[in-house]
C-alpha positions in Angstrom: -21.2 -2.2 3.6 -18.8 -2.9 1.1 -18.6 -1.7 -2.2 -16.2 -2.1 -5.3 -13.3 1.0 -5.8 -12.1 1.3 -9.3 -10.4 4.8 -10.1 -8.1 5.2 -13.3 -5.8 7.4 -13.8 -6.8 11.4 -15.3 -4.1 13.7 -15.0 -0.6 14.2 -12.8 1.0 16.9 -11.7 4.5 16.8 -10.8 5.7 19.4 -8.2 9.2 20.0 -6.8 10.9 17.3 -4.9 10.2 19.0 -1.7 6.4 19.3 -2.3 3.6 16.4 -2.6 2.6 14.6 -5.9 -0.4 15.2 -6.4 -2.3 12.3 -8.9 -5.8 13.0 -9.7 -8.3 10.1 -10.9 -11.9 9.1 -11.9 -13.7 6.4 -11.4 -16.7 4.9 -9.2 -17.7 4.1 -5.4 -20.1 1.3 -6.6 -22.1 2.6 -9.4 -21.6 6.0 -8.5 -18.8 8.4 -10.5 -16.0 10.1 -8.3 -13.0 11.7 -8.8 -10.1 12.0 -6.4 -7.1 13.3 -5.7 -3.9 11.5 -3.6 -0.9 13.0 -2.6 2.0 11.7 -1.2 5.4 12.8 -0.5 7.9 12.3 -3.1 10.3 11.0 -0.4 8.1 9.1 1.6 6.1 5.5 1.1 2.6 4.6 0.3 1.5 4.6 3.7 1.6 8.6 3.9 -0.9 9.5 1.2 -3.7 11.9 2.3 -6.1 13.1 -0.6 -9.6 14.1 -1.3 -12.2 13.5 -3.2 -15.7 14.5 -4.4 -18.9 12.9 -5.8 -19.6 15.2 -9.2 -23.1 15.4 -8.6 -22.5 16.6 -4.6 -19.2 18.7 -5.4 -18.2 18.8 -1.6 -14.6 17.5 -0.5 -14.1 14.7 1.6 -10.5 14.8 3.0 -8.6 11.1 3.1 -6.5 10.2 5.4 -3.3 7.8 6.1 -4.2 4.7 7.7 -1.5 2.3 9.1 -1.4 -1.1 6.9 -0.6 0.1 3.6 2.1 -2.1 2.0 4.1 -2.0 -1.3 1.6 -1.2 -4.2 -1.5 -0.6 -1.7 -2.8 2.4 -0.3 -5.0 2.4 2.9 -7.1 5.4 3.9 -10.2 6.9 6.0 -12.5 9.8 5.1 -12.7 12.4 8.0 -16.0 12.2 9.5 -17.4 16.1 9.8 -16.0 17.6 13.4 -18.2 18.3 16.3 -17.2 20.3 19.7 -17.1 16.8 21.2 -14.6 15.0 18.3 -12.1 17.0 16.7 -9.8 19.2 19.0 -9.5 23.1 18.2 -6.3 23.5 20.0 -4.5 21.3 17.5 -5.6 22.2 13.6 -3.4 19.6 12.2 -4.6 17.0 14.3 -7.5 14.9 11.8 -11.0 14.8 12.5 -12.7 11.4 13.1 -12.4 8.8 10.4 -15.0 6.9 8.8 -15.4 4.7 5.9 -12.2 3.1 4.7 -10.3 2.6 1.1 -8.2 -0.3 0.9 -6.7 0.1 -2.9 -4.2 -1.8 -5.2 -2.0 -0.2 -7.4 -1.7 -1.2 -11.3 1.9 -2.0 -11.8 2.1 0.9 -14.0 0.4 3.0 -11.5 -2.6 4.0 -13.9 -5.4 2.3 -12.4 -6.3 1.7 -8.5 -8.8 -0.5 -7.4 -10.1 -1.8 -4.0 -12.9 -1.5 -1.8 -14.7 1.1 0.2 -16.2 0.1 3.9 
């Protein structure tokens, strides 16, 4: 299934150079209202950004992972799917959990709006 991704810009916050920026927006899967959260590191390029985000009505995170692809102005990520003893490996934390759905999102040239699809 494919469905439209439209999030605009709510708030930034701007943490030291060594730590991520953190943007945080709202917006809609579809019809349905989310907000999320992307993080990248100041140093790095679009195709690190990990986040989160969280349907209002539900509340629960769902971590967002890098995905390989992203190019200047586009972000590419996966939802974690929830770990098993058979998918995720407890001797390495770090290590993500199986990914599922995918966001393929283009930046606004002024970086307020992102828009894309979820598959």
């Amino acid at each position: 299934m494919l469905l439209p991704l439209n999030v605009m810009l709510q708030t930034v916050a701007l943490l030291t150079s060594t730590t991520p920026e953190a943007v945080t927006y709202r917006g809609t899967i579809g019809k349905i209202p989310v907000v999320v959260e992307l993080a990248t590191p100041t140093e790095a390029s679009h195709h690190q950004v990990v986040g989160r985000y969280f349907y209002p009505n539900k509340g629960v995170d769902i971590p967002l992972d890098a995905v390989e692809g992203a190019t200047r102005n586009t972000i590419t990520v996966a939802e974690e799917k929830p770990c098993t003893p058979d998918t995720c490996d407890s001797d390495d934390p770090d290590k993500p959990g199986p990914l599922g759905a995918t966001w393929q999102l283009r930046e606004s040239a002024d970086g307020a709006t992102l828009t894309g699809t979820w598959s």
